[in-house]
N, CA, C and O atoms as a Maestro MAE file, in Angstrom:
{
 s_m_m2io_version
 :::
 2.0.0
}

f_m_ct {
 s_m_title
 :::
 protein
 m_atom[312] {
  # First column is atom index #
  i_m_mmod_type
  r_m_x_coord
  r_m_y_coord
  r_m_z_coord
  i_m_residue_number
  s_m_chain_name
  s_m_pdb_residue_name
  s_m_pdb_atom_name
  i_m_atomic_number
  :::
  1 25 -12.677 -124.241 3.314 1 A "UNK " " N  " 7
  2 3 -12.149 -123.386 2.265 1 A "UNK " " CA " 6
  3 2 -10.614 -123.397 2.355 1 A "UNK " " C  " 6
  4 15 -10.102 -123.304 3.471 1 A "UNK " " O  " 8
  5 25 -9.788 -123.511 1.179 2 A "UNK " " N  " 7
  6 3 -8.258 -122.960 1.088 2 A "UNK " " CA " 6
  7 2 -8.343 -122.293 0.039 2 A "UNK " " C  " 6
  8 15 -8.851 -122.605 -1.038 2 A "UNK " " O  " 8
  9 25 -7.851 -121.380 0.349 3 A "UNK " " N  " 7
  10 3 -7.260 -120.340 -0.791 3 A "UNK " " CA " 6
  11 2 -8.333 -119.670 -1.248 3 A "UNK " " C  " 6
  12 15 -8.091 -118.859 -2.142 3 A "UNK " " O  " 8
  13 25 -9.946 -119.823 -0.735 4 A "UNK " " N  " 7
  14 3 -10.819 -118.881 -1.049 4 A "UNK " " CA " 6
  15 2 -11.561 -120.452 -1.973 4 A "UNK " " C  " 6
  16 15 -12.724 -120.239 -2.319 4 A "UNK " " O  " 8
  17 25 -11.143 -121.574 -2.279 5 A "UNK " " N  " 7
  18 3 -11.902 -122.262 -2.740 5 A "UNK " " CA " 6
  19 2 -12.198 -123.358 -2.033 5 A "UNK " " C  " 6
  20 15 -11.334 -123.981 -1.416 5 A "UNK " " O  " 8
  21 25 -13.770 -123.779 -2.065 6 A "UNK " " N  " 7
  22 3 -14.296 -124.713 -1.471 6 A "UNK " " CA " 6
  23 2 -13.675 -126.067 -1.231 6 A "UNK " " C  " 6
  24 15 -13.532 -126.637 -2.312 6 A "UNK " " O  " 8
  25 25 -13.320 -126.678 -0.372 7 A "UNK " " N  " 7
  26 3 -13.072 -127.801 -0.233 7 A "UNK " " CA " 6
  27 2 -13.450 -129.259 0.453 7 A "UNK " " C  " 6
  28 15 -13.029 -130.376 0.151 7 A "UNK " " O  " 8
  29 25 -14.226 -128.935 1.301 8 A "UNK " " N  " 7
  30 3 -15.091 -129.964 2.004 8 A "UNK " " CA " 6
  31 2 -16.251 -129.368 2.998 8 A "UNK " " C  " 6
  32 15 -16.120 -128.308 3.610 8 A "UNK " " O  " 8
  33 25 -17.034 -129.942 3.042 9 A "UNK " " N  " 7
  34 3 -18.022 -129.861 4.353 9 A "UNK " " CA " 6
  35 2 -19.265 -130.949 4.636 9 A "UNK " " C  " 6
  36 15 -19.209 -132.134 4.307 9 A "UNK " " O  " 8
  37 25 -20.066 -130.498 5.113 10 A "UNK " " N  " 7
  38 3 -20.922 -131.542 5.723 10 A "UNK " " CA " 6
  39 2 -22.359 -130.284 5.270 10 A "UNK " " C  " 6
  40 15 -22.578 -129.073 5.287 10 A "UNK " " O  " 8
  41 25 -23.152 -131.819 4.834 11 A "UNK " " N  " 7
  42 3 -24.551 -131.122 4.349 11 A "UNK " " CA " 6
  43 2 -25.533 -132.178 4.751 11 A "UNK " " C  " 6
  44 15 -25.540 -133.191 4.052 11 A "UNK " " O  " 8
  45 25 -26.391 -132.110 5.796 12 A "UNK " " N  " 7
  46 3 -26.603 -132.679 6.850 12 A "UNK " " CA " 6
  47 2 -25.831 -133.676 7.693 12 A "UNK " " C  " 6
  48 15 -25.183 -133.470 8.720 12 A "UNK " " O  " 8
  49 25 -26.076 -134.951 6.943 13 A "UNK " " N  " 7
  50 3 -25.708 -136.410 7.507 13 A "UNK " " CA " 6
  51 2 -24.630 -136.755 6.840 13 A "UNK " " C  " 6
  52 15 -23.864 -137.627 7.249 13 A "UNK " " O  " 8
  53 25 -24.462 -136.106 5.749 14 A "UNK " " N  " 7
  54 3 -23.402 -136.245 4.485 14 A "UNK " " CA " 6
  55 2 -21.778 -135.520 4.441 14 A "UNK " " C  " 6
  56 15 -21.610 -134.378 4.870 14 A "UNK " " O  " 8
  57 25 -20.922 -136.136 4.013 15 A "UNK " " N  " 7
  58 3 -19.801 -135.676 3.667 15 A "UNK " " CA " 6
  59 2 -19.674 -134.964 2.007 15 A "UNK " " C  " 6
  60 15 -20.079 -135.481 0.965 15 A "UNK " " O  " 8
  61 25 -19.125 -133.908 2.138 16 A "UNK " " N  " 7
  62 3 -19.185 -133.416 0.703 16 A "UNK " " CA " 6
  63 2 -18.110 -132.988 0.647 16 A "UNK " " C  " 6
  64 15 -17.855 -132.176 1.536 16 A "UNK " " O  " 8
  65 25 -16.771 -133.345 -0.554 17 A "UNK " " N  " 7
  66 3 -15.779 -132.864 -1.118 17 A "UNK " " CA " 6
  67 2 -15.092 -132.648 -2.233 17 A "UNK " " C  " 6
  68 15 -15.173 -133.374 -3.224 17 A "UNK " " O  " 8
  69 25 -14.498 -131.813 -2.156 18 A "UNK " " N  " 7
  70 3 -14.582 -131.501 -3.924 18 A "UNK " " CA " 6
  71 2 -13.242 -132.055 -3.962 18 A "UNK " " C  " 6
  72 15 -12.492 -131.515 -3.150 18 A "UNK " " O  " 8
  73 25 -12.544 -133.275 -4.894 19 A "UNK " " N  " 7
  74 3 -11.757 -133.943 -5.675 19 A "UNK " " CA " 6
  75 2 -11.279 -133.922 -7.327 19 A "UNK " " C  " 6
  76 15 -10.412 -134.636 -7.829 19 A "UNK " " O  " 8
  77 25 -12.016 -133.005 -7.931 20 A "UNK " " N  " 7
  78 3 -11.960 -133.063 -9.270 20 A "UNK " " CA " 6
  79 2 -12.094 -133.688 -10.029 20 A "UNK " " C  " 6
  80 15 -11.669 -134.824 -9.816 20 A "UNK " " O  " 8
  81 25 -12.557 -133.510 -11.007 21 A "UNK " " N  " 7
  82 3 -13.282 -134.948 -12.071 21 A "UNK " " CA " 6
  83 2 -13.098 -136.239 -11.972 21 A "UNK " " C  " 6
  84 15 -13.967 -137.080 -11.742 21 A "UNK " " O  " 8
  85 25 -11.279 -136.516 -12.247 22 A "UNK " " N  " 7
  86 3 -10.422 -137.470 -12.954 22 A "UNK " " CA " 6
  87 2 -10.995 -138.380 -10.825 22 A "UNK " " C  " 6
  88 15 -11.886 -139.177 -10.534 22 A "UNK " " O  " 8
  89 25 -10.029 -137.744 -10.024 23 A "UNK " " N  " 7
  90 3 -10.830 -138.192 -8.469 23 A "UNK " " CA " 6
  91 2 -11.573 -138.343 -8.081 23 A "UNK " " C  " 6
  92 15 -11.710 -139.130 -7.144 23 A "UNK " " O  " 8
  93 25 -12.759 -137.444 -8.761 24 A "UNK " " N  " 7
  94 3 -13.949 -138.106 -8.003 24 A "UNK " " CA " 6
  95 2 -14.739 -139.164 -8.458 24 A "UNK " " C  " 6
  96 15 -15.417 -139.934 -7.777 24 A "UNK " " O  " 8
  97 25 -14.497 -139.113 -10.444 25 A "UNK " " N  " 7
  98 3 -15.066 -140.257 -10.968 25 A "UNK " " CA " 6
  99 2 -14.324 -141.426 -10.164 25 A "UNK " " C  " 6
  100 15 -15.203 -142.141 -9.683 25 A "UNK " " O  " 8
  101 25 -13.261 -141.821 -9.885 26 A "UNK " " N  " 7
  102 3 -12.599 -142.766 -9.272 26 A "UNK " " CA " 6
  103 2 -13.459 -143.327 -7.877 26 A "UNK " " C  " 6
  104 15 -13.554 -144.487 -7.478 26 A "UNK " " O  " 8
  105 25 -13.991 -142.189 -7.344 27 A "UNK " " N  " 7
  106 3 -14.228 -141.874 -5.773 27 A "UNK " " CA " 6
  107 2 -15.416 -142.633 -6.022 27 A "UNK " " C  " 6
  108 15 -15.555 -143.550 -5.213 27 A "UNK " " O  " 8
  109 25 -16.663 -142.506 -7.219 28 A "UNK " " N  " 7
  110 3 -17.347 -142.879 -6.452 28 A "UNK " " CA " 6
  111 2 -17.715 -144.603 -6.918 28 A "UNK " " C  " 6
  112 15 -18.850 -145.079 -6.957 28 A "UNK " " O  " 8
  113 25 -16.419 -145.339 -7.243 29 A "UNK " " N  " 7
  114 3 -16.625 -146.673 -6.858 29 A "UNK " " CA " 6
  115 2 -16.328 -146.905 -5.437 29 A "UNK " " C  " 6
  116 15 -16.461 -148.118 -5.278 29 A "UNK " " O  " 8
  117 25 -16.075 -146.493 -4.601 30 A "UNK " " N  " 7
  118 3 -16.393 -146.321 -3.177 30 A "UNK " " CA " 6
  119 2 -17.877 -146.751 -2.613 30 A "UNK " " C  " 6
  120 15 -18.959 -146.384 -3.071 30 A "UNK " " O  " 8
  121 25 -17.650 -147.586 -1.548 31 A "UNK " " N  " 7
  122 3 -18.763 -147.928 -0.884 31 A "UNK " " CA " 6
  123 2 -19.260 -146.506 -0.278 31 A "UNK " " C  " 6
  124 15 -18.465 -145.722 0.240 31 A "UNK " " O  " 8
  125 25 -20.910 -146.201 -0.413 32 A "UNK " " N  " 7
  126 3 -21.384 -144.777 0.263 32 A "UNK " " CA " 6
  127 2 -21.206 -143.680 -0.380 32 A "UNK " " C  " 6
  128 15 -21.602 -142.683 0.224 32 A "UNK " " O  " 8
  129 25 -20.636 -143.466 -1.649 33 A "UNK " " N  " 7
  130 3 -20.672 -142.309 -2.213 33 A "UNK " " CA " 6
  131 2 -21.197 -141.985 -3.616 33 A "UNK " " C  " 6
  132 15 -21.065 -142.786 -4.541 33 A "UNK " " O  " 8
  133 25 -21.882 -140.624 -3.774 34 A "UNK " " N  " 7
  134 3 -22.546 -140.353 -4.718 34 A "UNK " " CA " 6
  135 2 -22.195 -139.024 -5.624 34 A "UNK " " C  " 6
  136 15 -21.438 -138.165 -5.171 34 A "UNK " " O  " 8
  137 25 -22.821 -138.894 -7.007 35 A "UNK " " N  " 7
  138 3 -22.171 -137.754 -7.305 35 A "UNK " " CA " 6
  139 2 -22.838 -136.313 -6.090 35 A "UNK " " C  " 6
  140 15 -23.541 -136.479 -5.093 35 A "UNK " " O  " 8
  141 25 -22.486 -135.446 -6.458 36 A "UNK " " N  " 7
  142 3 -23.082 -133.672 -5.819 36 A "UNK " " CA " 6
  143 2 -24.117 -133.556 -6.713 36 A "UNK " " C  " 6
  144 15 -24.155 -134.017 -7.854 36 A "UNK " " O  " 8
  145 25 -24.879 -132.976 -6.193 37 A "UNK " " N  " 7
  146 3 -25.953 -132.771 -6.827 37 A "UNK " " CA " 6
  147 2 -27.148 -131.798 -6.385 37 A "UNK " " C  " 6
  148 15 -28.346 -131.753 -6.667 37 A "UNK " " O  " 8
  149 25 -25.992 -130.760 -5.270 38 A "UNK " " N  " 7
  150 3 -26.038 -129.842 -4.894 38 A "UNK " " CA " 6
  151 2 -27.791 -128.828 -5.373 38 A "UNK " " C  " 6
  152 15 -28.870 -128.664 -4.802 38 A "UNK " " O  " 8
  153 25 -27.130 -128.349 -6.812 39 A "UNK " " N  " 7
  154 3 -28.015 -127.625 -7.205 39 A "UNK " " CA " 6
  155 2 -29.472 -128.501 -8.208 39 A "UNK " " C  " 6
  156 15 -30.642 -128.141 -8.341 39 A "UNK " " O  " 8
  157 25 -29.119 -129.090 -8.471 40 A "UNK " " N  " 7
  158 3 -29.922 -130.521 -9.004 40 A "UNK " " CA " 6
  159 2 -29.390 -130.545 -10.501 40 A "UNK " " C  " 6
  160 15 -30.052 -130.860 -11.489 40 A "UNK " " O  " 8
  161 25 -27.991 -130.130 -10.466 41 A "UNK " " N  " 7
  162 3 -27.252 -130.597 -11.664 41 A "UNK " " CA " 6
  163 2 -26.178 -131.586 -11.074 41 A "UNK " " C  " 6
  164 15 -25.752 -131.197 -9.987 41 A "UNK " " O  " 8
  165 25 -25.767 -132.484 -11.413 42 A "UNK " " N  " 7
  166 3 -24.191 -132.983 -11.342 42 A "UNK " " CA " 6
  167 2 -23.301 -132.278 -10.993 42 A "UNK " " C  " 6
  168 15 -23.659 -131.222 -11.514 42 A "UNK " " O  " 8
  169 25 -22.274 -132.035 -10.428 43 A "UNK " " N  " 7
  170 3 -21.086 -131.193 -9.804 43 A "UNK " " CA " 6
  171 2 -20.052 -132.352 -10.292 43 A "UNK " " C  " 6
  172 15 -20.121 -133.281 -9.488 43 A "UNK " " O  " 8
  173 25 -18.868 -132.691 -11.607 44 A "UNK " " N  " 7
  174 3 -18.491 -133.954 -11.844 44 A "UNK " " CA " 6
  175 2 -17.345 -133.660 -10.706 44 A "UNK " " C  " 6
  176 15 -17.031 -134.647 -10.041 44 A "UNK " " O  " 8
  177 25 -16.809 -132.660 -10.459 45 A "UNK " " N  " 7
  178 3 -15.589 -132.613 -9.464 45 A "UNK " " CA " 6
  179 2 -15.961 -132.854 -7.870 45 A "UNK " " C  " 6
  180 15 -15.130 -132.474 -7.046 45 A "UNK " " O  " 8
  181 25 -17.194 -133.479 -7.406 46 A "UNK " " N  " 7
  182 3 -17.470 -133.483 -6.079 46 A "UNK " " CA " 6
  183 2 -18.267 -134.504 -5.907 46 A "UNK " " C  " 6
  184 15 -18.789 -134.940 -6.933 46 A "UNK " " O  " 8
  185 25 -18.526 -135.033 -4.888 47 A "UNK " " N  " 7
  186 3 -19.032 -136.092 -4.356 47 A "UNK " " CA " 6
  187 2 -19.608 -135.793 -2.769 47 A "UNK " " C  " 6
  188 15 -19.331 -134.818 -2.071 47 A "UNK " " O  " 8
  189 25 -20.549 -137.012 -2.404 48 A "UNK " " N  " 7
  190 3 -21.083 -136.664 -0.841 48 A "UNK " " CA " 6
  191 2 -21.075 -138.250 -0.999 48 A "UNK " " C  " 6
  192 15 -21.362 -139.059 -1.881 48 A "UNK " " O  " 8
  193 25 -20.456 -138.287 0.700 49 A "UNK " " N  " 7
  194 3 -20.743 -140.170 1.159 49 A "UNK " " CA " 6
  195 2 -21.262 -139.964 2.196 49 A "UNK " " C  " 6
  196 15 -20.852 -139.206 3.076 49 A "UNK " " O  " 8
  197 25 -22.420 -140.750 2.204 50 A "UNK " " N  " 7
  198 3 -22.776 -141.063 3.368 50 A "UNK " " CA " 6
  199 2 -22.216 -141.418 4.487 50 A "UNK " " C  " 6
  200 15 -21.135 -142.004 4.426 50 A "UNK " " O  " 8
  201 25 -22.900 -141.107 5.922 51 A "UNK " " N  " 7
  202 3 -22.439 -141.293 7.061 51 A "UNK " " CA " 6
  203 2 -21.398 -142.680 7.174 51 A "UNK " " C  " 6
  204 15 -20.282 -142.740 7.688 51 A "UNK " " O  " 8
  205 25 -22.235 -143.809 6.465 52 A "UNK " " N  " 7
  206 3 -21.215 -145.350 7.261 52 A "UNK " " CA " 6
  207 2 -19.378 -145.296 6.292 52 A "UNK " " C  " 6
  208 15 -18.383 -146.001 6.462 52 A "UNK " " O  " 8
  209 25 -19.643 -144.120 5.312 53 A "UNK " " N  " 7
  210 3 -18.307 -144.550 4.742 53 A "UNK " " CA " 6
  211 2 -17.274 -143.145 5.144 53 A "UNK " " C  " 6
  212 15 -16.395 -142.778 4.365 53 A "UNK " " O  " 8
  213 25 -17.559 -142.392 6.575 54 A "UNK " " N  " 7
  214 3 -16.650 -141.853 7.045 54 A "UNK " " CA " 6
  215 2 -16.709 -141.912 8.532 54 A "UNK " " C  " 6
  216 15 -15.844 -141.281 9.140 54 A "UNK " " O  " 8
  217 25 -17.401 -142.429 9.055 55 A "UNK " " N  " 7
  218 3 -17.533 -143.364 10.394 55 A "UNK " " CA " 6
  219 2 -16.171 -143.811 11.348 55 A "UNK " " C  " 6
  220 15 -16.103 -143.735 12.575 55 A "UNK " " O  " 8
  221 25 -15.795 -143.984 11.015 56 A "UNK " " N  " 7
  222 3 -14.302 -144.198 11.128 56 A "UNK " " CA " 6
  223 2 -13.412 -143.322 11.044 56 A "UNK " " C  " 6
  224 15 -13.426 -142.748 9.956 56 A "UNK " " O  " 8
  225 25 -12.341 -142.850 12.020 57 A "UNK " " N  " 7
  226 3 -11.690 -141.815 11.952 57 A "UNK " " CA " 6
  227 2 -10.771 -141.582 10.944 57 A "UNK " " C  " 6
  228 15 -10.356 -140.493 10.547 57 A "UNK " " O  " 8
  229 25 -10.328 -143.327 10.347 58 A "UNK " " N  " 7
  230 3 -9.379 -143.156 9.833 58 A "UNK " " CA " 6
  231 2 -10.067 -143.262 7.908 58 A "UNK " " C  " 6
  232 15 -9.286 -143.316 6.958 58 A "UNK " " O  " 8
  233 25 -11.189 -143.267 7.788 59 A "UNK " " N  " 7
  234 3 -11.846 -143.272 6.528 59 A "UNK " " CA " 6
  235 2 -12.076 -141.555 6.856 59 A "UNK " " C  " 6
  236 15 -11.330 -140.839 6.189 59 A "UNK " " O  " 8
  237 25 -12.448 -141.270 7.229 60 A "UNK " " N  " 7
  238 3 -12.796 -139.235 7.546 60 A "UNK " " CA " 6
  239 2 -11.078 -138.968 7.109 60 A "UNK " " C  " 6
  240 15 -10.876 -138.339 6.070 60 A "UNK " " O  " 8
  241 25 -10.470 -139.216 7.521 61 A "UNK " " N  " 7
  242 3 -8.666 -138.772 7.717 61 A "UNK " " CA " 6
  243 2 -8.235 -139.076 5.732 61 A "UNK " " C  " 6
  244 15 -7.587 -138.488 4.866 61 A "UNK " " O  " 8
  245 25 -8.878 -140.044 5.812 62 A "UNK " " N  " 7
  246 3 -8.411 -140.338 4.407 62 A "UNK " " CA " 6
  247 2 -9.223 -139.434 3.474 62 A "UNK " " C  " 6
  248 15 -8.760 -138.613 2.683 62 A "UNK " " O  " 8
  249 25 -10.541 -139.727 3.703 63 A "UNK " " N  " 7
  250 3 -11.680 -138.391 2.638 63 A "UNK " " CA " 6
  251 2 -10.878 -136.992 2.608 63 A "UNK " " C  " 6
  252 15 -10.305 -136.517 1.627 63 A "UNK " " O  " 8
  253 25 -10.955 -136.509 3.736 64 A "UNK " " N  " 7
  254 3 -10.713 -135.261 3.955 64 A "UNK " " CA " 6
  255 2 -9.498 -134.432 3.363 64 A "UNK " " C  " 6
  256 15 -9.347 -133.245 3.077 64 A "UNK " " O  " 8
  257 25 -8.574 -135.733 3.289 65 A "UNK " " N  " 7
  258 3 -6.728 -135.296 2.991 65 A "UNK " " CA " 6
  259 2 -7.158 -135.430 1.574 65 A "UNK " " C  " 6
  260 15 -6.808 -134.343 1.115 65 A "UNK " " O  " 8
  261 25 -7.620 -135.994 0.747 66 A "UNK " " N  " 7
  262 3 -8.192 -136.345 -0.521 66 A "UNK " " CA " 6
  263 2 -8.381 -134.940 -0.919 66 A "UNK " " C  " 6
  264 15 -7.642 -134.296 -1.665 66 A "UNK " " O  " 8
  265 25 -9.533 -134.511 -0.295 67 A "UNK " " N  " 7
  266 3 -10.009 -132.897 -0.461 67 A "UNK " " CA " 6
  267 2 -9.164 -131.955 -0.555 67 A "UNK " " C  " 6
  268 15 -9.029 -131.090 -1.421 67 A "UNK " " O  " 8
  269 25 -8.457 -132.218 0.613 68 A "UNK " " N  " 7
  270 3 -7.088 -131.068 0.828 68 A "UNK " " CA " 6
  271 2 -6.273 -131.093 -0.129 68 A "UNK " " C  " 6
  272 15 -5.994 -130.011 -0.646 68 A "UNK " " O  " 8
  273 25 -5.558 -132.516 -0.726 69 A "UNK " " N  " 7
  274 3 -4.579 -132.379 -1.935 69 A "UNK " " CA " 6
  275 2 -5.143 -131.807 -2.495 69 A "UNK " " C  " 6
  276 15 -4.825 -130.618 -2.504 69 A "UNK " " O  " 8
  277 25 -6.450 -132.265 -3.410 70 A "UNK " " N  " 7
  278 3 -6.983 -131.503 -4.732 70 A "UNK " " CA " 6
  279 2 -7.120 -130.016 -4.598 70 A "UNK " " C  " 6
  280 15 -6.651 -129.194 -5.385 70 A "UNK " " O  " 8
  281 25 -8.119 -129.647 -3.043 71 A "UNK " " N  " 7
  282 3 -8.182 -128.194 -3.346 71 A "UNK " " CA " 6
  283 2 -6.888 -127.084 -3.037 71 A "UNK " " C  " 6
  284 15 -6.980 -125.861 -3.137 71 A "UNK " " O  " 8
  285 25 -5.807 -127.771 -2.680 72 A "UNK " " N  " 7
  286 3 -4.660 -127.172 -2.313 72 A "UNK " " CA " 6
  287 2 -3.452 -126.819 -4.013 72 A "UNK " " C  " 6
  288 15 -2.490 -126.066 -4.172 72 A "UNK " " O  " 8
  289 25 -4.241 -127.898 -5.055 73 A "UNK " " N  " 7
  290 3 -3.234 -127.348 -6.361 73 A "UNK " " CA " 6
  291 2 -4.152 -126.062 -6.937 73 A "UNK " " C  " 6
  292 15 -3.698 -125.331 -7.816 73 A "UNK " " O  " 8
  293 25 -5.430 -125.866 -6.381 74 A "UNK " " N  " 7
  294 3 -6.133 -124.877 -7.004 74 A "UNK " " CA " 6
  295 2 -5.711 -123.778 -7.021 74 A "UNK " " C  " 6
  296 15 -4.927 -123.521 -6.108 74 A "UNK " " O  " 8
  297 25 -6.107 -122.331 -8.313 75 A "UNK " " N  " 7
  298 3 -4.999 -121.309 -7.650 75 A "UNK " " CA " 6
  299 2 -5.832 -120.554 -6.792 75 A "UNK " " C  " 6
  300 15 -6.918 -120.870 -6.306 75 A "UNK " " O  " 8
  301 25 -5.247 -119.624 -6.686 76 A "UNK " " N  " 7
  302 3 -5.909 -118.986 -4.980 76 A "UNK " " CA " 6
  303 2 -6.977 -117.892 -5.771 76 A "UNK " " C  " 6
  304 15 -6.782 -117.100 -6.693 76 A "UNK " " O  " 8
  305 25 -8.110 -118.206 -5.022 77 A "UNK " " N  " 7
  306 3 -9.437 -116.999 -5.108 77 A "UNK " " CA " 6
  307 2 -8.912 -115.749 -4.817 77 A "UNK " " C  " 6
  308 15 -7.944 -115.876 -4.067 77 A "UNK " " O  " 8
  309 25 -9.217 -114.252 -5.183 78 A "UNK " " N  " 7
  310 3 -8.992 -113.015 -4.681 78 A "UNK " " CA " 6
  311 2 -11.009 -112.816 -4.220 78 A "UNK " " C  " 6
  312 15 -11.423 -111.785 -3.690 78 A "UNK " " O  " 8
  :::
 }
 m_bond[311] {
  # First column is bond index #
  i_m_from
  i_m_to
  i_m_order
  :::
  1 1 2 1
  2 2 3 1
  3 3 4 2
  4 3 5 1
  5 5 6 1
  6 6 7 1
  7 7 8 2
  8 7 9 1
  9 9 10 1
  10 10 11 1
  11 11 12 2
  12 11 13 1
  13 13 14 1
  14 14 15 1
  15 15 16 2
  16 15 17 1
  17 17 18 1
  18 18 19 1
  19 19 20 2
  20 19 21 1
  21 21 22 1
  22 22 23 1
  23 23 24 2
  24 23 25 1
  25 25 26 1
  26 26 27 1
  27 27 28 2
  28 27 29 1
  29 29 30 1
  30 30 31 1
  31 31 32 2
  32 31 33 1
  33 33 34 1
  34 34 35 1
  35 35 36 2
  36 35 37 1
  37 37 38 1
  38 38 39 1
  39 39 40 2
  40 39 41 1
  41 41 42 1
  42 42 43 1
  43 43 44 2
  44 43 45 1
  45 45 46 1
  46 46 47 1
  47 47 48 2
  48 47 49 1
  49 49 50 1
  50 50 51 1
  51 51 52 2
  52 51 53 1
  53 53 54 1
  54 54 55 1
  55 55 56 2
  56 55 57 1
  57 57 58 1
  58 58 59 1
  59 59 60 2
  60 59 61 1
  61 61 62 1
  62 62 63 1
  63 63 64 2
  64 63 65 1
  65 65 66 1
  66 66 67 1
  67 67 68 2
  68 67 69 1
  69 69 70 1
  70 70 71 1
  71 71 72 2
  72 71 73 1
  73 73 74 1
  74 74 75 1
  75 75 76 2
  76 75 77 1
  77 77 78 1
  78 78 79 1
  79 79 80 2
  80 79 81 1
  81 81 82 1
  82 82 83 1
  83 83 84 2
  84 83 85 1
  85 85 86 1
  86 86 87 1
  87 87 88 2
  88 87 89 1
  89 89 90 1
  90 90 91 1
  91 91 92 2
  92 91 93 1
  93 93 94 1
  94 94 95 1
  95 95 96 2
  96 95 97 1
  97 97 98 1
  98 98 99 1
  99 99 100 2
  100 99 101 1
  101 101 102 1
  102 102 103 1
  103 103 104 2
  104 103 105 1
  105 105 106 1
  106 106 107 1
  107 107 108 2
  108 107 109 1
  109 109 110 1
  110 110 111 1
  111 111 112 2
  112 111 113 1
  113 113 114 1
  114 114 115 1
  115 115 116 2
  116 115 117 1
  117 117 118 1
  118 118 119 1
  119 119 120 2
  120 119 121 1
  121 121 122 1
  122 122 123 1
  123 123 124 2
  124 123 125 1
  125 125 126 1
  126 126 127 1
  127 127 128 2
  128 127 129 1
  129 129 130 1
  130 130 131 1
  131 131 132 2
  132 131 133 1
  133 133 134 1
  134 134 135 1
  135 135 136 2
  136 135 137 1
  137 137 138 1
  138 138 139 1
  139 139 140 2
  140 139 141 1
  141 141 142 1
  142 142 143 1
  143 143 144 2
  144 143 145 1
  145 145 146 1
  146 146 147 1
  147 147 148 2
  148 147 149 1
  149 149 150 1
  150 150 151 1
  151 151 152 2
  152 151 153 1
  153 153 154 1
  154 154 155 1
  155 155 156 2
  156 155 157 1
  157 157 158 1
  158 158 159 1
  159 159 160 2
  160 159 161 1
  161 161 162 1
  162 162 163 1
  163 163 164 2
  164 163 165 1
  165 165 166 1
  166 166 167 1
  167 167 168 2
  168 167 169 1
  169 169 170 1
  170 170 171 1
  171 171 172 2
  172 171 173 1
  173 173 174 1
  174 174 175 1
  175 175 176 2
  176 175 177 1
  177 177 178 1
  178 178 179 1
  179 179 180 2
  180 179 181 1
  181 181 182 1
  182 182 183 1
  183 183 184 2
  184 183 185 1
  185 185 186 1
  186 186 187 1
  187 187 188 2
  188 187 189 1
  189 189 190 1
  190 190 191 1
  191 191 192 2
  192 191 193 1
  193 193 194 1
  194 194 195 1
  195 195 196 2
  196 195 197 1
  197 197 198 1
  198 198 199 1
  199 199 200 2
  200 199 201 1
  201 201 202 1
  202 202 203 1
  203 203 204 2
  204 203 205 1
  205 205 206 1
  206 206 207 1
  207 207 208 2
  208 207 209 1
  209 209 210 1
  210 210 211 1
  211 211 212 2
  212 211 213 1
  213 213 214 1
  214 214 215 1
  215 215 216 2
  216 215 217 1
  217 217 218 1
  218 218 219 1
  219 219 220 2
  220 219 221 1
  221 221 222 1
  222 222 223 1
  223 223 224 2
  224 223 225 1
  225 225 226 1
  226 226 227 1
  227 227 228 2
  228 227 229 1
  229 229 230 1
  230 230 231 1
  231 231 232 2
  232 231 233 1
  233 233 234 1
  234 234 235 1
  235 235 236 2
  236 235 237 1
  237 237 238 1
  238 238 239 1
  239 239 240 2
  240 239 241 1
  241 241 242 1
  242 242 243 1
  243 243 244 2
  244 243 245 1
  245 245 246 1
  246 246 247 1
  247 247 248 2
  248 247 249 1
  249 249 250 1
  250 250 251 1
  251 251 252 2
  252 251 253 1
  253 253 254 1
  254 254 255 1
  255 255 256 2
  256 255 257 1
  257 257 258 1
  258 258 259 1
  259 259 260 2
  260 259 261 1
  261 261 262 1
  262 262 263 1
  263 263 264 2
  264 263 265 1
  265 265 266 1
  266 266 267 1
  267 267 268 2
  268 267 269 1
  269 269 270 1
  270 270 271 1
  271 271 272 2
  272 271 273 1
  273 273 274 1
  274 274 275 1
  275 275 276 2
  276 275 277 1
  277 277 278 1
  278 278 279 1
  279 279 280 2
  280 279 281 1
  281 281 282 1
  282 282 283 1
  283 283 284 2
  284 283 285 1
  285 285 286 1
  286 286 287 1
  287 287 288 2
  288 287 289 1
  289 289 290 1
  290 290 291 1
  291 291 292 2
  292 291 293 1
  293 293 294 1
  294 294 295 1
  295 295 296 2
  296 295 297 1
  297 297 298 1
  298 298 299 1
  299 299 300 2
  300 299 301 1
  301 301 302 1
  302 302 303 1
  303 303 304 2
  304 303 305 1
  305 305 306 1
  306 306 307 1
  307 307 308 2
  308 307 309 1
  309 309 310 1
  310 310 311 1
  311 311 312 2
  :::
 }
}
């Protein structure tokens, strides 16, 4: 969470982060990643990749900062 809004986590085996539309449509030509689909609708601002495409410290380092820019222009939850 920043600012009271969601920004990444792990839902089992999976990486899940929220990027926003315009990012995540981008995101998921990425090897390992899919839309959210959380509630069994589409989420278009989020995505989950599988384990082999954050495996790597420096693919996790990159996902994660991804997350952080986007959810860091959000404005802040009360």
């Amino acid at each position: 969470m920043i600012h009271g809004n969601m920004c990444c986590g792990v839902i089992q085996n999976e990486l899940m982060l929220r990027l926003g539309e315009k990012n995540a449509s981008k995101a998921l030509e990425a090897p390992f990643t899919r839309e959210m689909d959380f509630t069994g609708k589409p989420l278009k601002s989020m995505i989950y990749i599988e384990r082999p495409g954050f495996e790597e410290d420096d693919d996790l380092k990159y996902w994660v900062n991804q997350a952080v820019k986007f959810t860091q222009s959000l404005p802040l939850k009360t």
